[in-house]
N, C-alpha and C positions, 0 to 999 in steps of 0.2 A: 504494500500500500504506500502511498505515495504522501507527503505529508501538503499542505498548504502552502509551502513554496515551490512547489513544481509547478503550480498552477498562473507565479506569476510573469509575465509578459513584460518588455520595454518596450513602454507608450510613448510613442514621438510626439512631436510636439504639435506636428501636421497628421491630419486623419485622412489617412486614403483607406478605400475601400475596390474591393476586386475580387476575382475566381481563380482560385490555384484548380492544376488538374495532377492530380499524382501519374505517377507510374503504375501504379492499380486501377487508372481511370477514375478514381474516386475525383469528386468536383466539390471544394470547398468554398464556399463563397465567407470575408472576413473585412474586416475593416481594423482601422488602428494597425495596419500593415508594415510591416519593417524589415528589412535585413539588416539583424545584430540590433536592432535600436535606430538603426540608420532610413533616411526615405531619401537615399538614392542610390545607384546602383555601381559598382566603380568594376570595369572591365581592365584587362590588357589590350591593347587595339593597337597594333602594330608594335613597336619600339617604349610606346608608350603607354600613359593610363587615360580612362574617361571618367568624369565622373558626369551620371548622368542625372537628372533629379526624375523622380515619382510622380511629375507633374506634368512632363513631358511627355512622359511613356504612354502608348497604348496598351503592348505587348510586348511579352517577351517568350519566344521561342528557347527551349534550353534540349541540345544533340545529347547523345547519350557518353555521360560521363567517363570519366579518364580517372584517376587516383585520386589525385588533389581536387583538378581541374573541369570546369566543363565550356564547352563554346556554346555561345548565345546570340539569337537575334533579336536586335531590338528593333520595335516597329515604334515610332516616336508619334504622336501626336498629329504632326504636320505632314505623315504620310515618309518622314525617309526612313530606311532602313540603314541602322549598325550594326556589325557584326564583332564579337571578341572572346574573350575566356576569361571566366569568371570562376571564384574558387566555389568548389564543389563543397566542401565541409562546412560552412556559414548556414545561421537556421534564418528562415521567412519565420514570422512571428506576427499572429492574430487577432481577433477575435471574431469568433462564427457565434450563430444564434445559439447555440448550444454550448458553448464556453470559449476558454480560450485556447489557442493551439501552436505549436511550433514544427516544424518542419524544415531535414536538410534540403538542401537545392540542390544537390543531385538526385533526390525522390521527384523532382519537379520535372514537369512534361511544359507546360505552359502556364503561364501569369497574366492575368488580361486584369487589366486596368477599370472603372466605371470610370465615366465620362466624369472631369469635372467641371464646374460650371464658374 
């Protein structure tokens, strides 16, 4: 059994909401969204790093992971597409209608953003 601190989450300071898809096709839909605490996304992309903010993003496409690593597409807001590799061992961190949840990103198929307004 798991005690009262498993269950807590780092709440960013910004509230995005959106639909994880696992690798069991399960579809979580969550809000207070984050990676590590973080709302936004930081890739290697060439030579270099990106960071991309949460607000941008429509989507994000994630290949089938590597050890560490995994490549990902991001599909931005204004329609362009990035590509790069993102560490696979980092949790996405929630909350679903039913509690709150965490998840590595390499269990991650796809990440879709809701519209913000």
């Amino acid at each position: 059994m798991g005690s009262k601190r498993d269950n807590k989450i780092p709440v960013p300071a910004e509230n995005f909401s959106g639909t994880i898809i696992d690798r069991a096709g399960v579809h979580t839909s969550g809000s207070d969204l984050s990676i590590e605490g973080r709302t936004f996304i930081t890739i290697n992309h060439g030579k270099g790093l990106l960071y991309i903010e949460f607000k941008d993003i429509k989507t994000v496409q994630f290949a089938e992971p590597g050890r560490d690593s995994i490549d990902v597409t991001i599909t931005l807001i204004s329609g362009e597409t990035i590509t790069g590799t993102l560490n696979a061992i980092d949790y996405v961190y929630g909350r679903a209608q039913f509690g709150t949840f965490k998840i590595k990103i390499r269990e991650i198929v796809s990440l879709t953003f809701d519209s913000q307004h």
